[in-house]
PyMOL Python script that loads the backbone (N, CA, C, O; Angstrom):
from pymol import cmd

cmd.read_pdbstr("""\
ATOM      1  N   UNK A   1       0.821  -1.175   0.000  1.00  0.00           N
ATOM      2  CA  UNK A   1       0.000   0.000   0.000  1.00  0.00           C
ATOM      3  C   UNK A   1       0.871   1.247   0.000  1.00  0.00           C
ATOM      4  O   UNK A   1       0.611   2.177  -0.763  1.00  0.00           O
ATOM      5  N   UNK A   2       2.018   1.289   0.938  1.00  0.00           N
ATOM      6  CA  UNK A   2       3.119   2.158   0.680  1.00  0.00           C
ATOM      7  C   UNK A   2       3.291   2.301  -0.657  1.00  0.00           C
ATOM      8  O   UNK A   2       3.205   3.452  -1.086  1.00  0.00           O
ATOM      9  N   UNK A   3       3.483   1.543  -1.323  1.00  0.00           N
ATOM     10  CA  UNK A   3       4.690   1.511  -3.092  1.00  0.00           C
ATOM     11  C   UNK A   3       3.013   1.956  -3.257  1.00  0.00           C
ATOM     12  O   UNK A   3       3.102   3.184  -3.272  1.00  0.00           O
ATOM     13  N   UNK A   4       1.952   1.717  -3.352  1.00  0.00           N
ATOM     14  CA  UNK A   4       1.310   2.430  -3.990  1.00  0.00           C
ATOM     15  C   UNK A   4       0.974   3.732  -4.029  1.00  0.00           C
ATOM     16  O   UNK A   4       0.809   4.422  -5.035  1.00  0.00           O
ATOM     17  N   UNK A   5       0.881   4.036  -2.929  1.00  0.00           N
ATOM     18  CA  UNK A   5       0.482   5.799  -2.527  1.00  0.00           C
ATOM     19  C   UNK A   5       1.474   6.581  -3.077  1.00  0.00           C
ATOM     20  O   UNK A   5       1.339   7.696  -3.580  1.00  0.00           O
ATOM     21  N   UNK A   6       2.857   5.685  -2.903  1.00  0.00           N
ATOM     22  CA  UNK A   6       3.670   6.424  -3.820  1.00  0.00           C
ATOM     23  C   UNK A   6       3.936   7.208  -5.393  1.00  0.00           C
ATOM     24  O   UNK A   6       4.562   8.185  -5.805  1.00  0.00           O
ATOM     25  N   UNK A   7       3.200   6.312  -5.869  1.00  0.00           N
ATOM     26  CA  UNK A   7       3.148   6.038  -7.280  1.00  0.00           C
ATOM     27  C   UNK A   7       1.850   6.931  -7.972  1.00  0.00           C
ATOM     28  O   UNK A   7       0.658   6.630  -7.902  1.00  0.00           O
ATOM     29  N   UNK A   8       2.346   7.913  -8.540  1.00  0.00           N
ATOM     30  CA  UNK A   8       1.461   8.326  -9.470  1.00  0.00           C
ATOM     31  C   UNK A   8       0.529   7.744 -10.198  1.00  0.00           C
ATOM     32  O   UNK A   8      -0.650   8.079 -10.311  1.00  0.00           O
ATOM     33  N   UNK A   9       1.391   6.384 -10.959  1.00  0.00           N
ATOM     34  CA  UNK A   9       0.610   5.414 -11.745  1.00  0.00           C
ATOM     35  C   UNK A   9      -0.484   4.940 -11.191  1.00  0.00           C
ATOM     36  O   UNK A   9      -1.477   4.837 -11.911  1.00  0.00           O
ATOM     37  N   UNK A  10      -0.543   4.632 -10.110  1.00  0.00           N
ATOM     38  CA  UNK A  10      -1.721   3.292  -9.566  1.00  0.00           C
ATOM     39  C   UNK A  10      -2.674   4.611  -8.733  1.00  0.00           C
ATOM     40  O   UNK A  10      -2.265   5.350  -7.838  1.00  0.00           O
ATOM     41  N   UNK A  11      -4.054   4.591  -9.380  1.00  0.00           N
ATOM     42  CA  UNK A  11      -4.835   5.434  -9.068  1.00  0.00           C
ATOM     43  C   UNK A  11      -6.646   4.950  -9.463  1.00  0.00           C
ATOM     44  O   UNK A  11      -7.783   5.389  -9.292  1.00  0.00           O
ATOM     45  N   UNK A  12      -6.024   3.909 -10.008  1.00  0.00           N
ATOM     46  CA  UNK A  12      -7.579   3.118  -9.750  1.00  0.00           C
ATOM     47  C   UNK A  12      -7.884   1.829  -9.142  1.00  0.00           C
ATOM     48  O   UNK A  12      -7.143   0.878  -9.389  1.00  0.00           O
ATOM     49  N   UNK A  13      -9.014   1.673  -8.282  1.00  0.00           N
ATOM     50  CA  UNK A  13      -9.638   0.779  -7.582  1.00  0.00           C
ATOM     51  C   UNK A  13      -8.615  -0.738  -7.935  1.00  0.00           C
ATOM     52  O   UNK A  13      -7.738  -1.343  -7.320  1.00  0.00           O
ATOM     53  N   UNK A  14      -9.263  -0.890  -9.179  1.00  0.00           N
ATOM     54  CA  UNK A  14      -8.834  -2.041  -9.853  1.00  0.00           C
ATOM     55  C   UNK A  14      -7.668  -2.415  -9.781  1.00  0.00           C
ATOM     56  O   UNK A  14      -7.403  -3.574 -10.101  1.00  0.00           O
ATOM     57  N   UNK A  15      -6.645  -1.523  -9.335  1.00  0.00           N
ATOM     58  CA  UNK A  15      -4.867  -1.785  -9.872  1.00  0.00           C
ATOM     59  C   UNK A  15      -5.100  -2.097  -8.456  1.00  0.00           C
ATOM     60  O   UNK A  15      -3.957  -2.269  -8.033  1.00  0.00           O
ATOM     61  N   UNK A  16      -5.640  -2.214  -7.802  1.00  0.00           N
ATOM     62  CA  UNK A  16      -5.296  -3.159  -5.934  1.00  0.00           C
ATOM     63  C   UNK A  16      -5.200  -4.673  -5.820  1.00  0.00           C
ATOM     64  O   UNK A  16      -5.404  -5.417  -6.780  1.00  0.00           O
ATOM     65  N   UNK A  17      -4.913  -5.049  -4.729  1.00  0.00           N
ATOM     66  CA  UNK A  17      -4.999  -6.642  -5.076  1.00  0.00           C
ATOM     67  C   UNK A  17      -5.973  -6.778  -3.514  1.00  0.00           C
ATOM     68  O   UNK A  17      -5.849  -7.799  -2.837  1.00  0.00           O
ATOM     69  N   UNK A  18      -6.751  -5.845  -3.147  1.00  0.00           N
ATOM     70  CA  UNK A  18      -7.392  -6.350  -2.326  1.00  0.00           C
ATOM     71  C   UNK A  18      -8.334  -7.574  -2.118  1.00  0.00           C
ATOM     72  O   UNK A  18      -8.594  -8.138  -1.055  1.00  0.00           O
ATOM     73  N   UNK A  19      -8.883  -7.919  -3.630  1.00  0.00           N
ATOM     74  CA  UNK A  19      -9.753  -8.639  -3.866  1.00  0.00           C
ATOM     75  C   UNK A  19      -9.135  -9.913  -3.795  1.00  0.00           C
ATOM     76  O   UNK A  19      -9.830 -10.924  -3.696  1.00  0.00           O
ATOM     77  N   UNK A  20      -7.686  -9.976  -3.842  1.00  0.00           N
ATOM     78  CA  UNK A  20      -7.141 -11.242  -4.239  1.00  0.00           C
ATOM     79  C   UNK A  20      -6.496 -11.939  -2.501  1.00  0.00           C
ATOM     80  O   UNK A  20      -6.046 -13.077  -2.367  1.00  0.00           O
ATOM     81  N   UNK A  21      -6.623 -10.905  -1.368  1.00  0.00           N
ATOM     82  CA  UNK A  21      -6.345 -11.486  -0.123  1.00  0.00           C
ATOM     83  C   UNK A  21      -7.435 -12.205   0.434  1.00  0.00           C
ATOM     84  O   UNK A  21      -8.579 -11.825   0.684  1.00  0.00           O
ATOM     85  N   UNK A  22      -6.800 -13.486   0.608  1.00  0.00           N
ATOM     86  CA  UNK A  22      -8.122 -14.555   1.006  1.00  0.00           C
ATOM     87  C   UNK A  22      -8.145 -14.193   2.350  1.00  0.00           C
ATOM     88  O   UNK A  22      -9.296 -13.955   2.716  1.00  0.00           O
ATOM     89  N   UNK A  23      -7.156 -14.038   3.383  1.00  0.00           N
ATOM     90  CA  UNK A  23      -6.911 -13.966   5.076  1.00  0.00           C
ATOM     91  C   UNK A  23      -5.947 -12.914   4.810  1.00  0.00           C
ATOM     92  O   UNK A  23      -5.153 -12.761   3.882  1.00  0.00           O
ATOM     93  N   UNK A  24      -6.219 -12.189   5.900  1.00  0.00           N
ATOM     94  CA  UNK A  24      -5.489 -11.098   6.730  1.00  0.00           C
ATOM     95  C   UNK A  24      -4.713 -11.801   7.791  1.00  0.00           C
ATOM     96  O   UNK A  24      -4.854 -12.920   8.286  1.00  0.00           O
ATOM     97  N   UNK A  25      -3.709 -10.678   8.043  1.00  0.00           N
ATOM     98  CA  UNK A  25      -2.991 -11.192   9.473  1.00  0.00           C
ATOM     99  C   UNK A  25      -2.430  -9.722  10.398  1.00  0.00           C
ATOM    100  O   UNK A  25      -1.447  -9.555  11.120  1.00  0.00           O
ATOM    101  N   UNK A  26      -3.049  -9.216  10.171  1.00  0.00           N
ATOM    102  CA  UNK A  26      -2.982  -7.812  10.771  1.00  0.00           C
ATOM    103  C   UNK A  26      -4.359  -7.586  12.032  1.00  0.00           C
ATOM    104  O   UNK A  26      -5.571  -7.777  11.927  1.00  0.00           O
ATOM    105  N   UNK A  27      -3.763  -7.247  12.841  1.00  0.00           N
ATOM    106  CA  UNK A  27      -4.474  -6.603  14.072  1.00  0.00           C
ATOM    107  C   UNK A  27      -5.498  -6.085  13.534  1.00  0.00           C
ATOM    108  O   UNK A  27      -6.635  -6.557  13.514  1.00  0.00           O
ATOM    109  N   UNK A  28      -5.028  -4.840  12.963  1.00  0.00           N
ATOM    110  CA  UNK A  28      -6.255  -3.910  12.078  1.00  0.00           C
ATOM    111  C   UNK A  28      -7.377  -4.490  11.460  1.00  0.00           C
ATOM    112  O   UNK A  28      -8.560  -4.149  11.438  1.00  0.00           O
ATOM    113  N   UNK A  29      -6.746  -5.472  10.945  1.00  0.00           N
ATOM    114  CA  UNK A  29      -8.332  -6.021  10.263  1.00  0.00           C
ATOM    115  C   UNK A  29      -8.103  -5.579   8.479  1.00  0.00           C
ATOM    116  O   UNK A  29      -7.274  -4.838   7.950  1.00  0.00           O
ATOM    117  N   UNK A  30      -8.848  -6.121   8.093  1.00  0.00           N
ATOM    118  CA  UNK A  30      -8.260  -5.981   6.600  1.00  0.00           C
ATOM    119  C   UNK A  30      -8.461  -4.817   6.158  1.00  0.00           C
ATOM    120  O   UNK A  30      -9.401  -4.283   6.747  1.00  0.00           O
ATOM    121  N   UNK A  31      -7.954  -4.129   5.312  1.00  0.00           N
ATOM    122  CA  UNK A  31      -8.008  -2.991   4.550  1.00  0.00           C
ATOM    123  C   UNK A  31      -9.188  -2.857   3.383  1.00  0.00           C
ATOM    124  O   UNK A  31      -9.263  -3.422   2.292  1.00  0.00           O
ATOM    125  N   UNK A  32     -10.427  -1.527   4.263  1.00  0.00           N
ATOM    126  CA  UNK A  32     -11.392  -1.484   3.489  1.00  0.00           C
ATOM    127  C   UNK A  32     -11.597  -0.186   2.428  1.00  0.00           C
ATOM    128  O   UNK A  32     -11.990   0.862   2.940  1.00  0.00           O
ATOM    129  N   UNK A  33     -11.438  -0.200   1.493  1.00  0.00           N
ATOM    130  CA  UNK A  33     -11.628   1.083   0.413  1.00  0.00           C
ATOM    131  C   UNK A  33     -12.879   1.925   0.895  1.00  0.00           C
ATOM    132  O   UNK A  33     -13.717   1.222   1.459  1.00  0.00           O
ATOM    133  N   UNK A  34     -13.260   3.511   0.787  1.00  0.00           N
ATOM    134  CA  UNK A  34     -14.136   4.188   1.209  1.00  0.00           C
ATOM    135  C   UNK A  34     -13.862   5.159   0.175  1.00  0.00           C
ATOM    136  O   UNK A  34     -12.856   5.868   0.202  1.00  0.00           O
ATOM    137  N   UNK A  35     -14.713   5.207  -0.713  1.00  0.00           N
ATOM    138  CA  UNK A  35     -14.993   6.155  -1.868  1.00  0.00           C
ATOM    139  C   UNK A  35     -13.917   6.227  -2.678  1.00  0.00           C
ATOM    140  O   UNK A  35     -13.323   7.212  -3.117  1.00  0.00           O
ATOM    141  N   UNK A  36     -13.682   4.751  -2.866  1.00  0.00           N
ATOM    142  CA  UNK A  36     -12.742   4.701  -3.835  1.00  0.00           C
ATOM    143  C   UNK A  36     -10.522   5.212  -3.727  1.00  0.00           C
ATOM    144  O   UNK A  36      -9.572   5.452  -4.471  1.00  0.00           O
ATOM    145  N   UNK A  37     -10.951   5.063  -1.927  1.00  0.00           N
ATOM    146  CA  UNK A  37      -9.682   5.665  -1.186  1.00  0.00           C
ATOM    147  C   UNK A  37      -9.426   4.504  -0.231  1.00  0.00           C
ATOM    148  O   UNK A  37     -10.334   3.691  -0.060  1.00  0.00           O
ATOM    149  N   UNK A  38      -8.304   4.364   0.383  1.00  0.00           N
ATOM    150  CA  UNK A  38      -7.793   3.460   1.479  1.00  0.00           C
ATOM    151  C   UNK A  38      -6.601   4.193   2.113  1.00  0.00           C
ATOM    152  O   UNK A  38      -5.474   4.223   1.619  1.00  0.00           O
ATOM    153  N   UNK A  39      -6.935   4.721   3.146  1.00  0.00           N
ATOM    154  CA  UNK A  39      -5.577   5.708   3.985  1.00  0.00           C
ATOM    155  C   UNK A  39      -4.188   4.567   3.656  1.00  0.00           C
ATOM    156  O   UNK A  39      -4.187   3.402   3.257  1.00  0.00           O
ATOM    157  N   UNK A  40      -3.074   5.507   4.026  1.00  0.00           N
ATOM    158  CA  UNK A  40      -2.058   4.151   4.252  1.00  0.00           C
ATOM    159  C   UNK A  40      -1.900   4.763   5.994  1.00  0.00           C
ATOM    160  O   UNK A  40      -1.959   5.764   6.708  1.00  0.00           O
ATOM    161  N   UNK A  41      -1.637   3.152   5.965  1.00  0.00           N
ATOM    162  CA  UNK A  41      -1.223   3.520   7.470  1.00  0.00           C
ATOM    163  C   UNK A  41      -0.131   4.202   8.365  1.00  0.00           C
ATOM    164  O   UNK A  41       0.948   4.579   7.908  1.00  0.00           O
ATOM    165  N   UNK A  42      -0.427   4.303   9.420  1.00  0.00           N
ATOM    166  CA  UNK A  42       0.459   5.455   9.954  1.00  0.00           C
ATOM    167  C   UNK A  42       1.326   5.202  10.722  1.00  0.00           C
ATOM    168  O   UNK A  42       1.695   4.222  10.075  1.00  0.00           O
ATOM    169  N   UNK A  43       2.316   5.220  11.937  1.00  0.00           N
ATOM    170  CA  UNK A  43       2.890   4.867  13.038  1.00  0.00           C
ATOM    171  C   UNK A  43       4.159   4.072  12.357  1.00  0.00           C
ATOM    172  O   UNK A  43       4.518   4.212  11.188  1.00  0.00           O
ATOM    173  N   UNK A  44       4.896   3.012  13.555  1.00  0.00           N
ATOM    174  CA  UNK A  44       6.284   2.714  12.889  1.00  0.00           C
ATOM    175  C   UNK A  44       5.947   1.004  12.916  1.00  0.00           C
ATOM    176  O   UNK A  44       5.318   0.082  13.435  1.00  0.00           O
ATOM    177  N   UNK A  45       7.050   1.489  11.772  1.00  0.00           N
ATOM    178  CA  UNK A  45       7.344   0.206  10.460  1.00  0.00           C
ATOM    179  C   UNK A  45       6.744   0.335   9.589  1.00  0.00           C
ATOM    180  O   UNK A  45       6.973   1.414   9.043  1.00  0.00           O
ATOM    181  N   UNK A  46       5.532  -0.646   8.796  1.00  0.00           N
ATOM    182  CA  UNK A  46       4.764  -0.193   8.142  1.00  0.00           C
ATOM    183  C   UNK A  46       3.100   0.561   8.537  1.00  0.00           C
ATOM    184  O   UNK A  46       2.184   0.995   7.839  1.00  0.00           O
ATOM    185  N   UNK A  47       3.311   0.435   9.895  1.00  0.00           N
ATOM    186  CA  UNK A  47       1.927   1.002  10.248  1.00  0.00           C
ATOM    187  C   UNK A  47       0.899   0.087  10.925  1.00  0.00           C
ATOM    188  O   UNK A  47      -0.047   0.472  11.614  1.00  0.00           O
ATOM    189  N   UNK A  48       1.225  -1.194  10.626  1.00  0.00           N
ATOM    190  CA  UNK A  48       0.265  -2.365  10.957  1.00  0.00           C
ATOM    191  C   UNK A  48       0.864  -3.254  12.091  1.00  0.00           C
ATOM    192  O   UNK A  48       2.083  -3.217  12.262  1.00  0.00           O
ATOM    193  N   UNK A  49       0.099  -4.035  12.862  1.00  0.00           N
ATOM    194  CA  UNK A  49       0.687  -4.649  13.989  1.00  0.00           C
ATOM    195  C   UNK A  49       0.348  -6.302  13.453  1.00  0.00           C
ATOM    196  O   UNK A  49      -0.722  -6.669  12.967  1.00  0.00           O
ATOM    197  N   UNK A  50       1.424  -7.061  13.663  1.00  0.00           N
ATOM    198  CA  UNK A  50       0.687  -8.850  13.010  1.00  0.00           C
ATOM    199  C   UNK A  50       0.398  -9.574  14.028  1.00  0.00           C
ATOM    200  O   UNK A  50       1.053  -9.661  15.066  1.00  0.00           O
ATOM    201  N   UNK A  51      -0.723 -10.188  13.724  1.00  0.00           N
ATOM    202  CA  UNK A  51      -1.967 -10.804  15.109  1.00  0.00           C
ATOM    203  C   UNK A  51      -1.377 -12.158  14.843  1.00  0.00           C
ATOM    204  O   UNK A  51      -1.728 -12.886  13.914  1.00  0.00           O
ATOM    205  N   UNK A  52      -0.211 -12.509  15.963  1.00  0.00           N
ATOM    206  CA  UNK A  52       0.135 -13.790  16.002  1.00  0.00           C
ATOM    207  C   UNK A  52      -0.703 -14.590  15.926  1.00  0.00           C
ATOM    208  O   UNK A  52      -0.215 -15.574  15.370  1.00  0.00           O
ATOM    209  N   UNK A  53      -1.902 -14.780  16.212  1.00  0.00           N
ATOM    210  CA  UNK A  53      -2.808 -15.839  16.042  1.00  0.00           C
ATOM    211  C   UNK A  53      -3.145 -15.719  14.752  1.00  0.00           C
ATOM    212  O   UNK A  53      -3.508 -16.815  14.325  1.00  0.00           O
ATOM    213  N   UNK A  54      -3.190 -14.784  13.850  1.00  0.00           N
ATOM    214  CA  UNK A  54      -3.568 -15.269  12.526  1.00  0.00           C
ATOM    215  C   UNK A  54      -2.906 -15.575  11.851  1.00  0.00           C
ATOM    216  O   UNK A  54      -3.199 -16.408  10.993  1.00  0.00           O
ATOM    217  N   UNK A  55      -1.483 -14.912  11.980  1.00  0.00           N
ATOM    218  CA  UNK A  55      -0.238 -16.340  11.895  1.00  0.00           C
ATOM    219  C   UNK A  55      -0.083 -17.137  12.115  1.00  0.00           C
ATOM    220  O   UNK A  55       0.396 -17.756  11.165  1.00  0.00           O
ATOM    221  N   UNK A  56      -0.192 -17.680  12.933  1.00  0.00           N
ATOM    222  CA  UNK A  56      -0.295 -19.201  13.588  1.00  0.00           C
ATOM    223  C   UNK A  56      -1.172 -19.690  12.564  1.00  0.00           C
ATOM    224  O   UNK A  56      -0.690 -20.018  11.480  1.00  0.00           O
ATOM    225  N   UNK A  57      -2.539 -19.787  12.802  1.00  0.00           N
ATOM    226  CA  UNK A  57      -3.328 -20.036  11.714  1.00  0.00           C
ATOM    227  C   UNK A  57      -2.945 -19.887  10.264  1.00  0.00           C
ATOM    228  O   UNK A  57      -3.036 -20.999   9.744  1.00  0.00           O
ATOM    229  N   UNK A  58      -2.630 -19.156   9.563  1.00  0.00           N
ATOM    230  CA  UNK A  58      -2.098 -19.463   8.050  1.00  0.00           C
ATOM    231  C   UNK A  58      -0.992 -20.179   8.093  1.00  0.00           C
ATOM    232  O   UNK A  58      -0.631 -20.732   7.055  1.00  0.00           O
ATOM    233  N   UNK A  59      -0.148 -20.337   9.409  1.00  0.00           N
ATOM    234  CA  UNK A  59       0.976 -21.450   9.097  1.00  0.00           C
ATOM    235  C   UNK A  59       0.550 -22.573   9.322  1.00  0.00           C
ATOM    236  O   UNK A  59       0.994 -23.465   8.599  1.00  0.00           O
ATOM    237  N   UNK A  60      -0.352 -22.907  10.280  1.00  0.00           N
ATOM    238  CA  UNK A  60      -1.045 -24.507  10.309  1.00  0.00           C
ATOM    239  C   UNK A  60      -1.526 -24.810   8.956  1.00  0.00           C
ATOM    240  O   UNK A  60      -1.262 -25.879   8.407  1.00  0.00           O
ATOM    241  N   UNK A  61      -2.638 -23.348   8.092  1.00  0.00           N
ATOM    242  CA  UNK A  61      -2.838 -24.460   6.633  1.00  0.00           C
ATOM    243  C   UNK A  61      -1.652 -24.410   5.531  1.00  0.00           C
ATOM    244  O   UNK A  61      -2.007 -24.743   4.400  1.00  0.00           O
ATOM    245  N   UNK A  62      -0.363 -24.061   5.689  1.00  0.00           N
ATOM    246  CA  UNK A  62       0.453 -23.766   5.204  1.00  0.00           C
ATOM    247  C   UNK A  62       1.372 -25.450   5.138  1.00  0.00           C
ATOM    248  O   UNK A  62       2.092 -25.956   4.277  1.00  0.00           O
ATOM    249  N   UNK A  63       0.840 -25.973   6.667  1.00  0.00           N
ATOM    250  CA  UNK A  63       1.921 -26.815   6.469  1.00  0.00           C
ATOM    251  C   UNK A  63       1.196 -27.887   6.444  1.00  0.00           C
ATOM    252  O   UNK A  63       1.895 -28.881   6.249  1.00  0.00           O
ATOM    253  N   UNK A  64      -0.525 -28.236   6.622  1.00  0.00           N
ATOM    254  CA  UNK A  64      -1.337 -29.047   6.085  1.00  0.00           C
ATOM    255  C   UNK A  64      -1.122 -29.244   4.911  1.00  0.00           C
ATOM    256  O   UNK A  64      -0.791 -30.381   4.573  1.00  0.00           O
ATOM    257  N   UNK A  65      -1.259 -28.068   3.803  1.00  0.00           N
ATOM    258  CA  UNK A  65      -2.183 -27.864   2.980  1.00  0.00           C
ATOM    259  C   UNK A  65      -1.192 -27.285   1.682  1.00  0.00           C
ATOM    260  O   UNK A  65      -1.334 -27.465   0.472  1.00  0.00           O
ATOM    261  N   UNK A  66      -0.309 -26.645   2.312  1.00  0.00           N
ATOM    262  CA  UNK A  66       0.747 -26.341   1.267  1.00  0.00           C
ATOM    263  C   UNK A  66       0.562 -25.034   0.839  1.00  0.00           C
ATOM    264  O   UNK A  66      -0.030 -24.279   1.611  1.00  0.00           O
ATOM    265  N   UNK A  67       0.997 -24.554  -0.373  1.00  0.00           N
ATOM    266  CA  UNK A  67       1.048 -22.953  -0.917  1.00  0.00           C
ATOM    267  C   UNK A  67      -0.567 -22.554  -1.229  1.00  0.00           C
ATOM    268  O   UNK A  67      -1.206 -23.110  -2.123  1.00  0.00           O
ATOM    269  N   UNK A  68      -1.165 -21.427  -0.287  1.00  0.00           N
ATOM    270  CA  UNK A  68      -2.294 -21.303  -1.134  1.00  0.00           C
ATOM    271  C   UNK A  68      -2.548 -20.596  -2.377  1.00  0.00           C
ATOM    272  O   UNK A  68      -1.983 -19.509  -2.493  1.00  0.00           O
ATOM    273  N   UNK A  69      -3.141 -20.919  -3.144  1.00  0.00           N
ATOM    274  CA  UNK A  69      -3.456 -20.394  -4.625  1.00  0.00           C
ATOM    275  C   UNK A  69      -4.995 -20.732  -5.395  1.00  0.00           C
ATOM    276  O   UNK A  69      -5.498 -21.660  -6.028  1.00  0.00           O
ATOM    277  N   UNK A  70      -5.310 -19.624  -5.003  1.00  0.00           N
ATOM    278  CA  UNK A  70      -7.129 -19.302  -5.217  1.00  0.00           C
ATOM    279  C   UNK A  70      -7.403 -19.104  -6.793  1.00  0.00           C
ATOM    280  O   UNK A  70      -8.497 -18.887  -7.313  1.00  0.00           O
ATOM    281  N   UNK A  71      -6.052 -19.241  -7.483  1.00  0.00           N
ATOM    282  CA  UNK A  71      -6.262 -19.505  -8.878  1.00  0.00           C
ATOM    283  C   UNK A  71      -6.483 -21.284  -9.203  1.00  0.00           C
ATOM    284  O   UNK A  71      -6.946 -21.593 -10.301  1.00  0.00           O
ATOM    285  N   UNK A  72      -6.167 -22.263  -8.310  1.00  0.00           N
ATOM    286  CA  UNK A  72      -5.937 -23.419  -8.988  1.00  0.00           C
ATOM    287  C   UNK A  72      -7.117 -24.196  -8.756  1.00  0.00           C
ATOM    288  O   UNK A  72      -7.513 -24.382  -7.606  1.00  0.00           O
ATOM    289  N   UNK A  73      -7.766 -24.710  -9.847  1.00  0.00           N
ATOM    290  CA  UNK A  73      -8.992 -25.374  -9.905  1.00  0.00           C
ATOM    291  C   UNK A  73      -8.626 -27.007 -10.516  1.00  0.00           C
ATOM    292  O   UNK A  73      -8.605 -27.554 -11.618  1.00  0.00           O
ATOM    293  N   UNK A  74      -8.378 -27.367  -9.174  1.00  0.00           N
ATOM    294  CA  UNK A  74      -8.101 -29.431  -9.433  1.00  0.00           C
ATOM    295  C   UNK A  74      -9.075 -29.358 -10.635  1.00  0.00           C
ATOM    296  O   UNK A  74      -8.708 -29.447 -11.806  1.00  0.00           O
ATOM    297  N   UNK A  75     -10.320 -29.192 -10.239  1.00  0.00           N
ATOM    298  CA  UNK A  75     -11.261 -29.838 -11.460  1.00  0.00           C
ATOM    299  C   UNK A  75     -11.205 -29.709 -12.424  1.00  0.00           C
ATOM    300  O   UNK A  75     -12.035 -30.336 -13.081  1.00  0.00           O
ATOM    301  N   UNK A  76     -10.179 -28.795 -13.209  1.00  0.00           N
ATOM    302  CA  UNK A  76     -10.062 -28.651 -15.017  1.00  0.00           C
ATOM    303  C   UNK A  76      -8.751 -28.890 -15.098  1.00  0.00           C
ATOM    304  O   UNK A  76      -8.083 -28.060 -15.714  1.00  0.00           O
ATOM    305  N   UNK A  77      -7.964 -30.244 -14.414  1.00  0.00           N
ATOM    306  CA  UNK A  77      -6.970 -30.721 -15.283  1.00  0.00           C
ATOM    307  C   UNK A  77      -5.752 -29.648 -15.267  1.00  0.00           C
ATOM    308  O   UNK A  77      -5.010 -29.322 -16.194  1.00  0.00           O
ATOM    309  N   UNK A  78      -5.773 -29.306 -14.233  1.00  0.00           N
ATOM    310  CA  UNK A  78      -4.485 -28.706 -13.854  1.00  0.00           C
ATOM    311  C   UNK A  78      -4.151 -27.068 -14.716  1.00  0.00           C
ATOM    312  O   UNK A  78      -3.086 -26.512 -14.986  1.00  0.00           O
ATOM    313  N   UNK A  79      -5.568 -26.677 -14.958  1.00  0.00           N
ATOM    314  CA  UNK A  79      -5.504 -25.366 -15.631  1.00  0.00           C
ATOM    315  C   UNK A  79      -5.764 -24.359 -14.470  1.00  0.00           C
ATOM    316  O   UNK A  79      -6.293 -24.707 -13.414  1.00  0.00           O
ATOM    317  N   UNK A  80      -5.425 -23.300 -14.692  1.00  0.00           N
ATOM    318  CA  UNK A  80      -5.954 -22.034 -13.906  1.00  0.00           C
ATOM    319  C   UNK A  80      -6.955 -21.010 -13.984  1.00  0.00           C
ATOM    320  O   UNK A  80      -6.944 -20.075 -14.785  1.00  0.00           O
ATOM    321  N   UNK A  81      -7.547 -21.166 -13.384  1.00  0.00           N
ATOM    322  CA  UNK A  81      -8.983 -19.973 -13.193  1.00  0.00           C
ATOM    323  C   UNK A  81      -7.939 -18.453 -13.232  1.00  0.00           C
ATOM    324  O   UNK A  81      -6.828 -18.075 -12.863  1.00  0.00           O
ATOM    325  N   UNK A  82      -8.972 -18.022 -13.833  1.00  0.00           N
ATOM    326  CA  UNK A  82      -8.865 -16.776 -14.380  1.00  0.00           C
ATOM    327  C   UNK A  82      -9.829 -15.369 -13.284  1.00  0.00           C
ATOM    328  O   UNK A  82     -10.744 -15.836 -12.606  1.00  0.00           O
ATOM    329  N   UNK A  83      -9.673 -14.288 -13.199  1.00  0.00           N
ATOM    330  CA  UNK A  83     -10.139 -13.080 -12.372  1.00  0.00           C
ATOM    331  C   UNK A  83     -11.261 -12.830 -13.116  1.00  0.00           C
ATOM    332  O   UNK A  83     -11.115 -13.111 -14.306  1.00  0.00           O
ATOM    333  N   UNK A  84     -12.547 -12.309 -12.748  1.00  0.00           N
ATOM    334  CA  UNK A  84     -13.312 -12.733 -11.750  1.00  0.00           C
ATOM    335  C   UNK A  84     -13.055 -13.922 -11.208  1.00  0.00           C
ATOM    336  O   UNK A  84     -12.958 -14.851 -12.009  1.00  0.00           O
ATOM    337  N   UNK A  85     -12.939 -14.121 -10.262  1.00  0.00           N
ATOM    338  CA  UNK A  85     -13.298 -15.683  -9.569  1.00  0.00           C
ATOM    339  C   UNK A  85     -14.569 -15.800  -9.134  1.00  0.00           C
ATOM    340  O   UNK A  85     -14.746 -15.064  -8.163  1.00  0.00           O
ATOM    341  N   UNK A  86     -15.608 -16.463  -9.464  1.00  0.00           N
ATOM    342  CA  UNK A  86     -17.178 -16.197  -8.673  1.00  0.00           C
ATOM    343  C   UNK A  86     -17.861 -18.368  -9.138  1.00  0.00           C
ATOM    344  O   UNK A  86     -18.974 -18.754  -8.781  1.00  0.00           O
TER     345      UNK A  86
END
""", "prot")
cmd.dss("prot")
cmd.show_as("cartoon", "prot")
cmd.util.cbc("prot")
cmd.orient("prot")
């Protein structure tokens, strides 16, 4: 979100990848757009605090379950789903 605010270039909704975070792991809670804006955050480091427990949790399905990837659809033979995902 930093490299973005930075950037002249990235100035629409669409150029985010919010849509593409399945789980958060931030205290804060996930990052919600409001009229087409999302503050960046403030304070030190990057601004955000990480909620060991939701770490914990993405490393348990991490080491069940392996790399997640919300593009890969077993059912068509090892092809990849494409954005929209619905």
């Amino acid at each position: 979100m930093h490299l973005a605010a930075a950037h002249q270039w990235l100035r629409e909704p669409s150029q985010s990848l919010f849509r593409m975070q399945p789980i958060d792991v931030i205290e804060e809670g996930p990052f919600r757009p409001r009229n087409n804006t999302v503050p960046v955050p403030e304070g030190f480091g990057l601004g955000v605090t990480l909620s060991q427990e939701k770490l914990a949790h993405c490393h348990k399905l991490f080491v069940e379950n392996g790399p997640m990837n919300q593009h890969f659809d077993p059912d068509s033979g090892g092809k990849f789903r494409r954005l929209p995902l619905s």
